[in-house]
Backbone bond lengths (Angstrom), bond angles and torsions (degrees), N, CA, C in turn:
res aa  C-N    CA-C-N  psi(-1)  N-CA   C-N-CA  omega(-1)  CA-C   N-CA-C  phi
1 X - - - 1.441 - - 1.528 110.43 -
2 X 0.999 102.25 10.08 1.735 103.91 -169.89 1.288 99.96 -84.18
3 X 1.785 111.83 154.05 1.763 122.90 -177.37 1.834 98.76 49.42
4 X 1.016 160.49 11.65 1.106 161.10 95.53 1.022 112.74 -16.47
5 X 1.995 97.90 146.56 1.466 111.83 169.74 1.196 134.19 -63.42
6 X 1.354 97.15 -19.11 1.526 106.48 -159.94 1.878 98.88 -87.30
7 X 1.154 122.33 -19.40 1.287 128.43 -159.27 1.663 121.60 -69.45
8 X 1.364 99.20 21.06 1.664 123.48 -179.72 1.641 91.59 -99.66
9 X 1.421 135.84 -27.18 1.317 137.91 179.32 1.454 105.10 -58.59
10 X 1.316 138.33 -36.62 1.776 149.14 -151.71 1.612 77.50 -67.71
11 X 1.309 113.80 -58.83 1.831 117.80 -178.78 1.609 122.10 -22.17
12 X 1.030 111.86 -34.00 0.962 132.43 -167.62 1.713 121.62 -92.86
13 X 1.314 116.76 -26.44 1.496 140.25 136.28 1.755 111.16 -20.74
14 X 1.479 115.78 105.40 1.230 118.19 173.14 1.608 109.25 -46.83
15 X 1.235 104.23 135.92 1.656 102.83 166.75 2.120 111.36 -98.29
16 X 1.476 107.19 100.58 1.151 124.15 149.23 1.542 166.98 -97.01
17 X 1.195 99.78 17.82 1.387 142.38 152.60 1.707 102.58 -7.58
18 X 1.537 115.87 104.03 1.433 109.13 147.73 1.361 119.70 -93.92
19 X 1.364 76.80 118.78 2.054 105.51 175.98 1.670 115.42 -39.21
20 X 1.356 140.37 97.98 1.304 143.83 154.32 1.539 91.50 -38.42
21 X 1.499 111.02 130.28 1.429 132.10 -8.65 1.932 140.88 -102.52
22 X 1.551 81.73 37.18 1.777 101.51 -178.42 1.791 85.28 -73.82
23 X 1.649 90.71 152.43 1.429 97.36 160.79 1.558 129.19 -117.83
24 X 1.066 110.75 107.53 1.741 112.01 173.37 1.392 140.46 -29.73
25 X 1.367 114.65 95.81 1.696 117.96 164.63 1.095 109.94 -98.72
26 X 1.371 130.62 135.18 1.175 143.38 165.84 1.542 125.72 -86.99
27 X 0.909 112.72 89.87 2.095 105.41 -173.68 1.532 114.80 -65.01
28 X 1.166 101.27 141.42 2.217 95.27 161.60 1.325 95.55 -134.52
29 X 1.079 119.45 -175.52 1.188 134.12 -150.20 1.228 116.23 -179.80
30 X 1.503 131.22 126.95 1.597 126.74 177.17 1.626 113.50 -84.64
31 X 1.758 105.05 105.07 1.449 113.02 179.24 1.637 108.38 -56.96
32 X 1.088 118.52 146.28 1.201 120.60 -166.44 1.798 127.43 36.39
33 X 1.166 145.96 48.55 1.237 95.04 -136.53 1.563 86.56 -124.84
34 X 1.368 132.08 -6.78 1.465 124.71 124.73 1.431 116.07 2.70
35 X 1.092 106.08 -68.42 1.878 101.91 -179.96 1.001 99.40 -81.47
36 X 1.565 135.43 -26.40 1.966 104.02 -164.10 1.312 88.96 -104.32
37 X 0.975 133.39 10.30 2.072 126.66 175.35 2.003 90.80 -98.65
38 X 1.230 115.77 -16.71 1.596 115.63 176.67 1.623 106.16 -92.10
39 X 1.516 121.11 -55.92 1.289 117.73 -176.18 1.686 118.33 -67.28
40 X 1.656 106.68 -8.19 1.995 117.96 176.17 1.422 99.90 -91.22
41 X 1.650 130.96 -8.74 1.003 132.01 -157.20 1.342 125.65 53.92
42 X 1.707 130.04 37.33 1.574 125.56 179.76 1.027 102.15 -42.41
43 X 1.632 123.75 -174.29 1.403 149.03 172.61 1.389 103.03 -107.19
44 X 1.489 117.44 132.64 1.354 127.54 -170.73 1.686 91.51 -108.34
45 X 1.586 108.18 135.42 1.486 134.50 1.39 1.523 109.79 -78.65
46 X 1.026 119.24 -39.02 1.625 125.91 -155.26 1.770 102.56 -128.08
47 X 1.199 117.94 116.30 1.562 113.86 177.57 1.362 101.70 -100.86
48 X 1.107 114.15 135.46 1.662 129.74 -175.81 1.653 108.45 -40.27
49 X 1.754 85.67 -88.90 1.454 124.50 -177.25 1.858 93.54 -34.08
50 X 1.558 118.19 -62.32 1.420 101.68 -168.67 1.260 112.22 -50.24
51 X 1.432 113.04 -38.88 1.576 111.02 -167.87 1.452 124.73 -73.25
52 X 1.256 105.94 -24.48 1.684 115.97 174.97 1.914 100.36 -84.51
53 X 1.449 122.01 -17.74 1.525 126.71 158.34 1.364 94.64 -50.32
54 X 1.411 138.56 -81.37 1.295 162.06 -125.94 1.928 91.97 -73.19
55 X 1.328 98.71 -57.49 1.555 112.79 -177.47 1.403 103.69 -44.67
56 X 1.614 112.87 -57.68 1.324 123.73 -154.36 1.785 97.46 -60.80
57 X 1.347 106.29 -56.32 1.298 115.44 -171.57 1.881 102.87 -45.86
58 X 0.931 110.79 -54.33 1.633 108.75 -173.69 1.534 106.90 -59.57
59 X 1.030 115.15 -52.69 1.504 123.39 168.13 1.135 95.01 -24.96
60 X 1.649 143.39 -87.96 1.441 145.64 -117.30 1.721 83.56 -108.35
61 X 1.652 134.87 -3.75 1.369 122.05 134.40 1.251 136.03 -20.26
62 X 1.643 98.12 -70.84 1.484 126.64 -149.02 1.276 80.09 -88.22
63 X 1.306 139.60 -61.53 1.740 130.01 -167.55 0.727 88.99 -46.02
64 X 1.715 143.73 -75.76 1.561 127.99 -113.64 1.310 100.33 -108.04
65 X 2.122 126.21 0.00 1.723 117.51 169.51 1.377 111.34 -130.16
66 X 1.454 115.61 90.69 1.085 133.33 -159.20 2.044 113.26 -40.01
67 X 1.488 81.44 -38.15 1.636 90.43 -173.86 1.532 108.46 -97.34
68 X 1.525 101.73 38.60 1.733 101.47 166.75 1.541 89.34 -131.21
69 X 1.690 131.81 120.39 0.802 163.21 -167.27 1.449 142.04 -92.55
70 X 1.810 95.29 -21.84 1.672 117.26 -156.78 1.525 97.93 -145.98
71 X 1.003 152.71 146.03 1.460 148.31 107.43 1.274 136.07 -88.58
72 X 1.223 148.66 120.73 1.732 135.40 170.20 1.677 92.52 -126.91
73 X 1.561 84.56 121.05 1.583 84.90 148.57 1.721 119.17 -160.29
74 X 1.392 103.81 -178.63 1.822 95.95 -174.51 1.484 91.47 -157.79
75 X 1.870 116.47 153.22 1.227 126.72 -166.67 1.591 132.64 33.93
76 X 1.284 122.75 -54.02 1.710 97.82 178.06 1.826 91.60 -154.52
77 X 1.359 128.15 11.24 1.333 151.13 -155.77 1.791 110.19 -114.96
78 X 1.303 126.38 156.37 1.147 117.93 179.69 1.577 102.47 -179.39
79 X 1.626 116.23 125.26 1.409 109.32 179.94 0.805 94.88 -105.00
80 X 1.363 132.05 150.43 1.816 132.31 146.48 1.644 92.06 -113.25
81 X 1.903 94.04 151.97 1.387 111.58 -178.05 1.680 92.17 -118.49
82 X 1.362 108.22 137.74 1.473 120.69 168.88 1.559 111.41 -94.09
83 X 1.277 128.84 155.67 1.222 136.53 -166.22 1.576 99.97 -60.09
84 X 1.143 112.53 174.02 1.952 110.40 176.56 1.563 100.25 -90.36
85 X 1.329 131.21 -13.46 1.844 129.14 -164.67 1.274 77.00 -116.95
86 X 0.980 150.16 51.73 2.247 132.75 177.15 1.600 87.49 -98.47
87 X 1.533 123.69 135.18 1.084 135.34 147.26 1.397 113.32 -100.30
88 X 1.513 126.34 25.29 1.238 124.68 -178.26 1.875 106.47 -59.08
89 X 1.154 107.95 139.95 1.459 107.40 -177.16 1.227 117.82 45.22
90 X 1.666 129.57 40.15 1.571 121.67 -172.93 1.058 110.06 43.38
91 X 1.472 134.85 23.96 1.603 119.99 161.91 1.349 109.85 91.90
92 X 1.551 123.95 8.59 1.024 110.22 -133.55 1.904 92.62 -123.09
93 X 1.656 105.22 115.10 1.208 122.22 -161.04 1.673 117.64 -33.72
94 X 1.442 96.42 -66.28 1.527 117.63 -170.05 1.718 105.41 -58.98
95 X 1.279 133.88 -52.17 1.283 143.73 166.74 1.716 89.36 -58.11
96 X 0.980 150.27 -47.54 1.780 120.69 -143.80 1.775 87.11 -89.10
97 X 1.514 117.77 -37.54 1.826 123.42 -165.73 1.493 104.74 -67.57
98 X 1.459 113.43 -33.77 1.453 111.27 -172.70 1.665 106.28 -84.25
99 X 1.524 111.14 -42.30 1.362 93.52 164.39 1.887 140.01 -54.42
100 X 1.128 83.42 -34.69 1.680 94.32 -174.53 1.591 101.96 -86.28
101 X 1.214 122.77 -24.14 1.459 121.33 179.30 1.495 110.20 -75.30
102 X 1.048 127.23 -48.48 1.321 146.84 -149.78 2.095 95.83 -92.52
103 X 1.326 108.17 -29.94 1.842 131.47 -164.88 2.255 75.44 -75.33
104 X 1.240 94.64 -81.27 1.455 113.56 167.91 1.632 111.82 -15.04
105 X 0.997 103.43 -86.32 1.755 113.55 -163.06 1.586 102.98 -70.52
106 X 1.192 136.65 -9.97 1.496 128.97 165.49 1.454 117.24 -98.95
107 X 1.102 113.10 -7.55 1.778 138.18 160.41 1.483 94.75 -75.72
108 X 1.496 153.36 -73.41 0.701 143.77 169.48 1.356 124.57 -34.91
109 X 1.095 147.47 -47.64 1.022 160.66 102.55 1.637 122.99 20.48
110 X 1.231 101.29 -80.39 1.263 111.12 176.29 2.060 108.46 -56.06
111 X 0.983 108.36 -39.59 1.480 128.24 -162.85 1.072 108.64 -71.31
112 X 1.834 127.88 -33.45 1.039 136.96 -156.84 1.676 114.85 -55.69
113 X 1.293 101.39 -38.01 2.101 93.46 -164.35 2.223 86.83 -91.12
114 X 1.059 119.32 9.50 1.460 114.58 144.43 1.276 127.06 -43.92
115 X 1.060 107.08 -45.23 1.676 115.50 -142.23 1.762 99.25 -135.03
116 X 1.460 99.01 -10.62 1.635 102.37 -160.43 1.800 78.47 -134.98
117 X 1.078 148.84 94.03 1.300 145.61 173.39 1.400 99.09 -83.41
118 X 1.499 123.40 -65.06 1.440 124.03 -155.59 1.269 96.00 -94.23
119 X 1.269 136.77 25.77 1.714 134.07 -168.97 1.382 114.51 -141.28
120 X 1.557 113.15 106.08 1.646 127.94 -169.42 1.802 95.69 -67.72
121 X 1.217 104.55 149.15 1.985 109.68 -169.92 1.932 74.24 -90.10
122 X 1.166 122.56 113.55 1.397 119.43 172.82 1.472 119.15 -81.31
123 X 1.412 106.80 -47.24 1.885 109.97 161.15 1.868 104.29 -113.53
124 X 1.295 101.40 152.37 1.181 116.12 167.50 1.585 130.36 -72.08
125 X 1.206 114.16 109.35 1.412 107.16 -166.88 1.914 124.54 -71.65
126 X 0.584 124.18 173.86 1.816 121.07 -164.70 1.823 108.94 -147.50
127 X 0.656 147.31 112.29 1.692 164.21 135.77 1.421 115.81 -48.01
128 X 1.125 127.57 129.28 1.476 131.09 158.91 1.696 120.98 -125.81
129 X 0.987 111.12 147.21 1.383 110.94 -143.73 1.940 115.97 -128.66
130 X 0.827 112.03 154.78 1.723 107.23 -177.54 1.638 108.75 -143.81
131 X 0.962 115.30 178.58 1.549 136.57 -175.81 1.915 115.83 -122.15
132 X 0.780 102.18 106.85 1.486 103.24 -171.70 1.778 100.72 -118.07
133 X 1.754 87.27 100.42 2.036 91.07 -175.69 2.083 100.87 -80.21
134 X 0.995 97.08 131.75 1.776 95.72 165.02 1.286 96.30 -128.34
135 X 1.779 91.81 141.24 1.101 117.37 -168.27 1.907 110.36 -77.78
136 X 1.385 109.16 -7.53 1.197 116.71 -162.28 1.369 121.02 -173.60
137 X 1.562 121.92 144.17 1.591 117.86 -169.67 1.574 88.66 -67.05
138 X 1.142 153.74 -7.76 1.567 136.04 164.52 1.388 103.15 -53.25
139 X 1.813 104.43 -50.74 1.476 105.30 -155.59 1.690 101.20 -84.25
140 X 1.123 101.90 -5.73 1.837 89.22 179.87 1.409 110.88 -93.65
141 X 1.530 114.40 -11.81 1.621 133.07 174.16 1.469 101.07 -64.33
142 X 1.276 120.72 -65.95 1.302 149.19 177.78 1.968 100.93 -32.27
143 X 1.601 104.50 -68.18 1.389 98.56 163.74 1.299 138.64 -64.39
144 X 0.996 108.55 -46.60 1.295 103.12 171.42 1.674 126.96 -65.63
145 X 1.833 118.42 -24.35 1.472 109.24 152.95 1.289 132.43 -90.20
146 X 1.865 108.66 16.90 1.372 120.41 142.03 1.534 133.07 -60.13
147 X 1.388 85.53 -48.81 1.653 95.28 -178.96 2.050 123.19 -91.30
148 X 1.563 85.53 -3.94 1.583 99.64 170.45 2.101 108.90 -81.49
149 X 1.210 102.45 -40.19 1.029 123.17 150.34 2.052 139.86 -49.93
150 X 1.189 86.64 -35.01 1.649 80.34 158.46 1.519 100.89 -122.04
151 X 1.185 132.42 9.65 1.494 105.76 139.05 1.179 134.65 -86.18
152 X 1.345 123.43 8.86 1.340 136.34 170.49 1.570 102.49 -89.13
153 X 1.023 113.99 -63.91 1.597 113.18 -167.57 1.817 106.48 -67.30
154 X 1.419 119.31 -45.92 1.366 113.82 162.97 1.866 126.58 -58.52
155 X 1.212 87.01 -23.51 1.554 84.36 151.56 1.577 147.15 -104.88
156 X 1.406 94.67 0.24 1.694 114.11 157.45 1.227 115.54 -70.46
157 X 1.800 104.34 -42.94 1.752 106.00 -160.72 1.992 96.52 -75.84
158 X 0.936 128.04 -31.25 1.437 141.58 -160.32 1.675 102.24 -84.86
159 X 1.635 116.00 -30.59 1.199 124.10 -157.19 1.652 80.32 -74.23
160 X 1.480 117.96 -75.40 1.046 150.63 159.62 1.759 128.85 3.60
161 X 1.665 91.79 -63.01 1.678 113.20 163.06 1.210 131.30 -87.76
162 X 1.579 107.76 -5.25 1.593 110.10 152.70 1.773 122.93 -85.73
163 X 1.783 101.15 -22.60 1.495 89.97 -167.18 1.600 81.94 -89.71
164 X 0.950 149.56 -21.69 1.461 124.07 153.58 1.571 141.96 -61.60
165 X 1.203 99.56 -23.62 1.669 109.94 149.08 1.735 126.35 -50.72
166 X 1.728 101.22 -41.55 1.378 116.48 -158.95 1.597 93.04 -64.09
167 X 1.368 102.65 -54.77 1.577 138.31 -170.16 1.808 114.29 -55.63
168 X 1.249 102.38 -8.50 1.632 109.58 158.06 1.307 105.97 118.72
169 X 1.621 121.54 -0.15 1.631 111.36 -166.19 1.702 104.54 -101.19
170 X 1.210 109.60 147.48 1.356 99.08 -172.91 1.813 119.78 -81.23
171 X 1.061 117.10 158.44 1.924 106.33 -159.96 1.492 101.43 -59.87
172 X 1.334 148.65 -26.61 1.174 151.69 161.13 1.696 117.22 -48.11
173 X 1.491 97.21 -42.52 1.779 92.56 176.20 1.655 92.22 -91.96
174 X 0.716 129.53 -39.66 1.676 107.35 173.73 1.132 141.52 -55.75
175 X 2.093 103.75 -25.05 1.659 102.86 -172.95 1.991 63.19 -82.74
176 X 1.058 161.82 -55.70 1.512 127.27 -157.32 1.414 138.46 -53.35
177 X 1.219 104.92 -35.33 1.790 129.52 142.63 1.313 92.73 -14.06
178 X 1.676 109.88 -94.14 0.950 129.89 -142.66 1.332 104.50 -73.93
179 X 1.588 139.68 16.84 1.602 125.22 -153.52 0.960 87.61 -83.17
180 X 1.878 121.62 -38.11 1.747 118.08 -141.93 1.544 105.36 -85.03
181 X 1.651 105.32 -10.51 1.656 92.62 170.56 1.771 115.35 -89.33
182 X 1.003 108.31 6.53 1.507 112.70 -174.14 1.292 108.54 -87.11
């Protein structure tokens, strides 16, 4: 589109730019995936194989974007932290989430008969993704023992409501069990 007429349209391109000197985490997240960790048949609470999938995928993250530095993640979730000086993509939110989301979910993909040999990927799974600017290693401390934090407690309540499932109650009387600790 360049030297073109049309090239007054680029204008029109949201400007999303994280401001140096916030530092960039990128979130993903498994869209739906309640149903597609039910329709692949995982293992309730925690399926291995998916989770070392999940690992793998972040792994071939961090190799392949030099200026993403950090990963934490647990069950269907995954932050990566970008360096605090990264000019990857001019900083620029919407371009850095779709790359790393999209880098992510076809790694998954690709990875699947790894980890899943005797198991056809029956639906395709999907990620959606965000930008979380912190203004400061306080505030990126802050997130990240947010999200260390509900993977602890989401994995108590799950640990919890499966061995009561196992145990004969059906998942409806168990998430009730479980309301009064919530």
């Amino acid at each position: 589109m360049a030297n073109s007429k049309y090239e007054y349209v680029k204008c029109f391109e949201a400007e999303d730019e994280v401001m140096y000197p916030n530092i960039i985490v990128v979130q993903i997240d498994g869209r739906d995936f309640g149903s597609f960790s039910e329709k692949q048949g995982f293992e309730k609470p925690n399926d291995e194989k998916a989770l070392n999938l999940m690992n793998a995928c972040a792994i071939k993250v961090l190799e392949k974007f030099s200026d993403v530095i950090f990963a934490y993640g647990f069950s269907d979730e995954y932050s990566f932290v970008l360096k605090k000086e990264t000019t990857f993509y001019q900083r620029r939110a919407s371009k850095i989430l779709s790359i790393i989301v999209s880098f992510f979910s076809s790694t998954f993909v690709t990875k699947w008969k790894e980890f899943f040999s005797q198991k056809e990927l029956s639906v395709f799974p999907s990620f959606h993704s965000r930008v979380i600017s912190c203004a400061s290693i306080e505030v990126l401390q802050a997130y990240l023992l947010w999200r260390q934090t509900e993977c602890h407690t989401s994995n108590l309540y799950n640990t919890c409501l499966w061995k009561l499932v196992v145990s004969g109650k059906s998942e409806k009387e168990a998430k009730e069990i479980l309301k009064v600790l919530t």
